[in-house]
N, C-alpha and C positions, 0 to 999 in steps of 0.2 A: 420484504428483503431487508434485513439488520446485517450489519456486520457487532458481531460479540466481542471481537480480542484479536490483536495482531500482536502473535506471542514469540519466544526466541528472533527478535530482532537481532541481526547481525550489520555490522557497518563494512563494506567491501572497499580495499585500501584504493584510492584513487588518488592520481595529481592532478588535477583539475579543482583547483579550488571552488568555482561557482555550481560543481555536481559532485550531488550524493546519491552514493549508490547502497539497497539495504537490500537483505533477504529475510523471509522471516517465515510462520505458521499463521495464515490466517481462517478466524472461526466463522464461519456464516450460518442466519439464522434464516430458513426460509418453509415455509409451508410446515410449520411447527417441526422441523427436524433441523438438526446441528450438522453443517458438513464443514469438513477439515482440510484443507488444501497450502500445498508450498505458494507463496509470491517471491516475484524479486519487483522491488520499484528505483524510480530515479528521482530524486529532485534536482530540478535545475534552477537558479535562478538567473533569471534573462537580465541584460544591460537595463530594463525600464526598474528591474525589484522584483518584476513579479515572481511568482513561481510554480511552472511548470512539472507538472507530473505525470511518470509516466509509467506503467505498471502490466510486469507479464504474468500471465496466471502459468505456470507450471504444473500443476494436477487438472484433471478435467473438473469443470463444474455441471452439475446437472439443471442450468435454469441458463437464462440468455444473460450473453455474458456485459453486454450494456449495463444492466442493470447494477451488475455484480462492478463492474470496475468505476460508475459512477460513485456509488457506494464507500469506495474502497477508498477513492480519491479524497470525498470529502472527510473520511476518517482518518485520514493521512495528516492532509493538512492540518484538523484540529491538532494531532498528537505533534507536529511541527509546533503549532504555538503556545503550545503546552510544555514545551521543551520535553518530552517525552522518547524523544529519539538519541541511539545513541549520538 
């Protein structure tokens, strides 16, 4: 289970300075086939720094979806410190 590309990122207008809210097109790559699905996720960052993420699959997935939001999460994060977000 790969995640490929979390593509047309959208930024969702919030006043809550410490949460970001996104939606976007995420690509997964599992059992040698490509399946395509909407997300919406949140980052939050808590009084300590860290940051909390949190992520709802909107289209069905055909595999268990642990796997798939573990996945999702660490891919997140990296494109977070990659400044990659809008």
């Amino acid at each position: 289970m790969t995640i490929d590309d979390i593509s047309d990122i959208t930024r969702k207008e919030n006043f809550i300075y410490y949460r970001r809210e996104f939606f976007g097109n995420a690509s997964y790559n599992f059992m040698n086939r490509v399946h395509k699905g909407r997300i919406e996720f949140t980052i939050e960052t808590t009084p300590m720094g860290t940051k909390d993420i949190t992520i709802k699959i909107v289209d069905p997935v055909e595999y268990p979806l642990i796997p798939v939001i573990k996945s999702l999460k660490d891919y997140i994060k990296t494109m977070d410190k990659e400044g990659k977000l809008p």
